[in-house]
Structures are given as structure tokens and as C-alpha cells.
N, C-alpha and C positions, 0 to 999 in steps of 0.2 A: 430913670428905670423904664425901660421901654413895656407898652401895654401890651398885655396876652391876647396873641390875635386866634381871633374866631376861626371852627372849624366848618367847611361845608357842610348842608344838612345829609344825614344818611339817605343813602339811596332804601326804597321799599324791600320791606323783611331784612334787615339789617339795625332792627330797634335794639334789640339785645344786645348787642356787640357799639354800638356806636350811640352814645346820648345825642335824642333832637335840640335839646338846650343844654350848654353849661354854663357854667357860672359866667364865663366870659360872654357870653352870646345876649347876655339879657338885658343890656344896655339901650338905652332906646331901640328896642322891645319892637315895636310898631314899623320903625323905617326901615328893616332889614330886608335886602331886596330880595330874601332866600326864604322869606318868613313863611310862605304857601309852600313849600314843601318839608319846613319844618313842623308846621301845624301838622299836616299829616302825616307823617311819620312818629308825632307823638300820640295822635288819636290813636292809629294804628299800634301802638305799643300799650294801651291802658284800656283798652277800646274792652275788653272782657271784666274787670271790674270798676268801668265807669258807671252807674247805675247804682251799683255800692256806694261808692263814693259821694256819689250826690243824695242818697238817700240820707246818709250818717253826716255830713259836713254842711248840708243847709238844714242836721236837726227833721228831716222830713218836712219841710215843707217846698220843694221842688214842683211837688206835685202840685199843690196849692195853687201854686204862683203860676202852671201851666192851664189851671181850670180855670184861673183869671183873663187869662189869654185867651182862651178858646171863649167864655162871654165878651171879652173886650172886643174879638172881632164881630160879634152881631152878624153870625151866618142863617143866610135864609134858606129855606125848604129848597132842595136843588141847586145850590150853588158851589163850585168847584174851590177847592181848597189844595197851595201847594205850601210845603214846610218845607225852607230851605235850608239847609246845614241840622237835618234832621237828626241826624248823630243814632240810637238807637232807637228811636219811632217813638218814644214818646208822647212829644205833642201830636206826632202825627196820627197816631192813635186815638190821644183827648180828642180831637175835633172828629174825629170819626164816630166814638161812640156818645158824646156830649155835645150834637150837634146836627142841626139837620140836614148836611152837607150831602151834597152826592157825590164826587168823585175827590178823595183824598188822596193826596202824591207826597212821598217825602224823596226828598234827595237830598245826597251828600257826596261828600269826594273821598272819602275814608271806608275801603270794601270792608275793613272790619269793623266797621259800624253798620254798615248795611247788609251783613251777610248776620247779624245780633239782632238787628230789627225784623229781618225777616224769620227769623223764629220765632219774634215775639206774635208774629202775625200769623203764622203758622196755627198759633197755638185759639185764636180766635175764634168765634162762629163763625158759619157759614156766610148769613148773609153782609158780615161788620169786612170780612175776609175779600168780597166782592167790590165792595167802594173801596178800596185800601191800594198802593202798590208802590212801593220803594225803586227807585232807580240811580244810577250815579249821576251827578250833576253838580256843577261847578258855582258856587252865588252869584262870578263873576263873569261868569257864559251859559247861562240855562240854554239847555237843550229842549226850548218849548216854545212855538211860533205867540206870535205880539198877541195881548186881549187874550189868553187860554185862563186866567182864573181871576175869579171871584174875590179870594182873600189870596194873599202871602203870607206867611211867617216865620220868623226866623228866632230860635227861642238860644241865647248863651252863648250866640255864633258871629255875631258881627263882628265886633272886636278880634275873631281869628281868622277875618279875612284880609288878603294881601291888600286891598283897595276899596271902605267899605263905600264911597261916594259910588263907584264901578258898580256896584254889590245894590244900590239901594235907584242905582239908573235901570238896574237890569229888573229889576221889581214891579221897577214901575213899568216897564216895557211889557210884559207878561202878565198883568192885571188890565181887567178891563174898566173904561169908564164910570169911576162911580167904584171902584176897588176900594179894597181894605189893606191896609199893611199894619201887621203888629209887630214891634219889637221888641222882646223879652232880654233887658241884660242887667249886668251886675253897674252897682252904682257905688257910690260911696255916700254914705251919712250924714245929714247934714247936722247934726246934731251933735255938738263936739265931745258928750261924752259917748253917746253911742260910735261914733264913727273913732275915736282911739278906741274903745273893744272890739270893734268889728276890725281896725287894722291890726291887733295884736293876734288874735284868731287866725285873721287870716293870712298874714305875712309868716310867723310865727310858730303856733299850732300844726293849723292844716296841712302846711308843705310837711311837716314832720308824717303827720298820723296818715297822712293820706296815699303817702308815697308807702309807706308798711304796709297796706291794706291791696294796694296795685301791687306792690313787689315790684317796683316801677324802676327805670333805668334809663329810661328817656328825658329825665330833666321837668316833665308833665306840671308837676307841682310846685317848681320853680316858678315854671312860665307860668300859670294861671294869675296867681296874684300878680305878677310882676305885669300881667297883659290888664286887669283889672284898673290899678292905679296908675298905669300911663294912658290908658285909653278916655277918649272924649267924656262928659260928664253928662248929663242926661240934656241940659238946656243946647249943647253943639248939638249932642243928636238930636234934636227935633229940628235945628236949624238945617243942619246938613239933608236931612229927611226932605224938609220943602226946599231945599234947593235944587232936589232930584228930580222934582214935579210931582211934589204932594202938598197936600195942603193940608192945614186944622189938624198941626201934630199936637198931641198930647199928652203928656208922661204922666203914669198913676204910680207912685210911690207905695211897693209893699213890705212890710215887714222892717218898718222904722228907715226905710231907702235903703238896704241892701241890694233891693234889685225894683229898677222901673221895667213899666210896659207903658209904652210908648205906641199908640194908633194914630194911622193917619189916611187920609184917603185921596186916593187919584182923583184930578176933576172929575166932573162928569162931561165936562164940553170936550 
């Protein structure tokens, strides 16, 4: 019986009409040479109650696990901060107002995630509203000359990038001597009874409740776990990390390893 063959991803504004993943598409998940324009096109279809979603499906602690990150990176007084695959300004936000940082930048390649962020920024003081500023940008082509920041970070986003070795070169390129990189992603449990409830939750559950909550139609919820347990395990990423030219990675395990944050810092030579 011959296999159901995959459909191109939708072109932009065409989420409603055309799923970013089906069922057939979610097969090795990660090598799909179309995977960067199906990520976006399913951001851009959930991109209005993703924020819901993470609130109710990590139980609220999403935010926790970004205040972890904004201390994991140790910003000092004056130092530039970029957040890459920013999604709705979230962490971009955390390091801004839990942090001593001066010039905060989030980027991402999903305008409707960044046209959400910038309302949330809208809605900010004055002077938190002045170090802050969202732009489109790619993890795997920043648009920001070599040495421009202090930290990087990238919080739930590696994993949905086309190339993350690409993604984690260009990191280092754009941080200066002596930089920070954090990365915030989902893990799996090493703990075998923890890690069967967290895969029945999330295999299971979530793709159900979470796709009712988006009203979702892009496949969103499909992909997420399916990108989850094909992707690297937190010890590849630190490996792949200092392969990029970082050094002294190290993964903190939160919330029984649901999700590590992984810091590593560019030489300083």
C-alpha cells in the first residue's frame, strides 16, 4: 500500500484553509526540507491564543522557568540582550524588567507574533518601553553586525528551527567575547515514571485540549510534541552548543526535566 504523500506547507494567510502539519507530514518531523515555512505558518495560525496555551498546559509555570533564564544569564548593569525566536515578547520582556540590561531586542520570523508582542509592550511604562524593541529576524540569518550583544536567548524555539547548528553559529557570531547564551527547551524525564506521565499528557492530552482552546487548524498541536520527542536530548545540546564555539555548556533541569536551560558562554579570547 503505497504511503500518503505530504503536502507543501501553506503559503502566508492561508492557515485557515490549508493545515501547516497533517498527520502525514509528522514523520521525521526535524529533516523536512519545508520545515521553516511550516513552522511559520503554524505560529502564525495559533499566534493569538498561544500565551493561553502555555499558561494552562505547563500548569503556569512557563513563566517560572523564563525567570530562571533571565537569572541563568547573569546580566550586568548595561549590557545588551537579544531574544531570539521571541514569539510574543515574553522573555523579552523578563530580562527587561528583572534585569539590569540596557538595550533588550526580541526577534522572530512570525509577524503575528510580533505584531502580539508589540502590544504587549505598548501597554508597559515609559521608561521599561525605551530599552525594549521587537523586530523580524531569522535565528538562522540575524539581521545584526558580529559582537552587537552581551547575552542571546532563545526560550522553546531551537527545536523549530530549520538548522539549529546554523541557529547556534549565528549566536555566537552576534555575541560578544565573553557572551552569554541561554537556552530554554522542552526535555523529556529521566525518571521513568515521571517521564510516561509527562509523555501521556503530552502526546495524548494536550494535542486534544489545546487545539480546542486555539480553535486550531494548522496541525500546531500535532507538531509540538511530535517536535519535542524527535528532537536532541539536552546532553546533544550542549554538545552541539560547544561545537558552535561555546564553551562550559550547562543544562539545569526544571520541573522534574520537563524543560532544561542550558547556558554557555563564548570565549573570551
Amino acid at each position: 500500500m503505497p504511503h500518503a504523500q505530504s503536502q507543501p506547507a501553506p503559503p502566508a494567510g492561508e492557515h485557515a484553509r490549508h493545515p501547516a502539519w497533517t498527520d502525514a507530514d509528522l514523520d521525521r518531523v526535524h529533516e523536512r526540507a519545508d520545515k521553516h515555512d511550516r513552522v511559520r505558518a503554524m505560529f502564525g495560525a495559533i499566534a493569538g491564543r498561544y500565551d493561553l496555551n502555555n499558561r494552562v498546559h505547563s500548569f503556569w509555570r512557563d513563566q517560572a522557568w523564563r525567570r530562571f533564564a533571565v537569572r541563568a544569564a547573569g546580566v550586568r548593569a548595561g549590557e545588551h540582550v537579544l531574544d531570539a525566536a521571541c514569539g510574543t515578547g515574553d522573555l523579552t520582556l523578563a530580562f527587561a524588567r528583572r534585569s539590569p540590561a540596557g538595550r533588550v531586542v526580541g526577534g522572530d520570523f512570525t509577524p503575528e507574533m510580533l505584531e502580539l508582542a508589540g502590544a504587549k509592550l505598548a501597554r508597559c511604562p515609559d521608561p521599561l518601553r525605551g530599552r525594549v524593541s521587537f523586530c523580524q529576524a531569522d535565528a538562522m540569518d540575524l539581521p545584526f553586525p558580529d559582537a552587537s550583544f552581551d547575552v542571546v536567548s532563545i526560550a522553546f524555539g531551537i527545536r523549530n528551527v530549520q538548522d539549529p547548528d546554523l541557529a547556534f553559529r549565528e549566536f555566537a557570531r552576534v555575541l560578544r567575547p565573553g557572551g552569554r547564551l541561554v537556552v530554554l527547551e522542552f526535555d523529556r524525564p529521566r525518571n521513568p515514571a515521571i517521564r510516561w506521565g509527562n509523555d501521556v499528557y503530552c502526546n495524548v492530552i494536550m494535542p486534544r485540549t489545546a487545539t480546542l482552546i486555539a480553535h486550531d487548524r494548522s496541525g500546531a498541536y500535532k507538531y509540538l510534541p511530535k517536535s519535542v520527542g524527535a528532537f536532541m536530548d539536552r546532553d546533544e545540546l550542549a554538545r552541539r552548543v560547544e561545537a558552535a564555539g561555546f564553551e562550559d555548556a550547562q543544562g539545569s533541569p526544571l520541573t522534574f526535566g520537563v524543560c532544561v536551560c542550558t547556558v554557555a558562554r563564548r570565549p573570551a579570547r
